[in-house]
Phi, psi and omega in degrees: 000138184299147167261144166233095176268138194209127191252148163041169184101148173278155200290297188344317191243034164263299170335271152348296185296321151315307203287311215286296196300307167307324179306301177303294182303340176276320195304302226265325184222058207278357146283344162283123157236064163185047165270121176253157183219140187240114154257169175208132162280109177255180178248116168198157220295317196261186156300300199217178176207155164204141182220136175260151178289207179302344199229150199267006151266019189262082192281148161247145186210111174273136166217139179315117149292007175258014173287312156299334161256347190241005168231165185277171197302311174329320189288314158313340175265338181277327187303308169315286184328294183291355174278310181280357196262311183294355160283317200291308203307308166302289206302330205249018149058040148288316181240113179254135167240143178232126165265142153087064342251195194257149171225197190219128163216148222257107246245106179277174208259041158231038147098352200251140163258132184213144185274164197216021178291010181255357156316027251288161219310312190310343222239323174316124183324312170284352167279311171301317201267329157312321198266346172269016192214349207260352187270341198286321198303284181348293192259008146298289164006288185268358152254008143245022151278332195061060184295000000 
């Protein structure tokens, strides 16, 4: 069975973020069951981050605490949502981070991984295919939550 651990944040948007995420994991991954996933709400520069730990089922997830207070819950849900396609990416080793040093590469469809660091950030490929998916995931989400 998937963890889902989530730090800081009002229990509401503790709550929320649980249900988005099991939501995103069953859509997305619905045969992995030993994925942990940890979030935490911060003060930090982006909306959101997502990273793997020592183990490529270890997710890690930052998401902006002003997110909570200054965007709407849609907006928080799509942020997740695009947070879990970059969880998909990891866990199915579409996408790798490499620290030390660090980039990101990309598993292409001839079977090769190539860094895409002279890109800018929207045109990397894991960036095009989260920001074209994360809203359709978003608004299944909410019409079958009934946020």
């Amino acid at each position: 069975m998937n963890d889902i651990y989530i730090e800081n944040g009002p229990k509401k948007y503790r709550d929320l973020t649980e249900r988005v995420i099991e939501f995103c994991l069953k859509k997305m991954l619905p045969r992995h069951r030993t994925i942990s996933i940890w979030v935490e709400f911060e003060d930090m520069p982006d909306w959101g981050y997502c990273y793997e730990g020592e183990h490529a089922r270890d997710i890690y997830i930052s998401l902006n605490r002003k997110m909570l207070r200054s965007k709407k819950t849609e907006d928080l849900i799509d942020t997740i949502c695009h947070e879990m396609i970059h969880c998909k990416q990891i866990v199915r080793r579409e996408l790798i981070d490499q620290f030390a040093p660090y980039r990101h590469k990309w598993l292409c469809r001839d079977g090769k991984y190539r860094s895409y660091d002279g890109l800018p950030y929207e045109s990397k490929p894991w960036e095009v295919e989260a920001y074209r998916d994360s809203w359709k995931l978003a608004k299944e989400f909410i019409e079958n939550d009934r946020v």
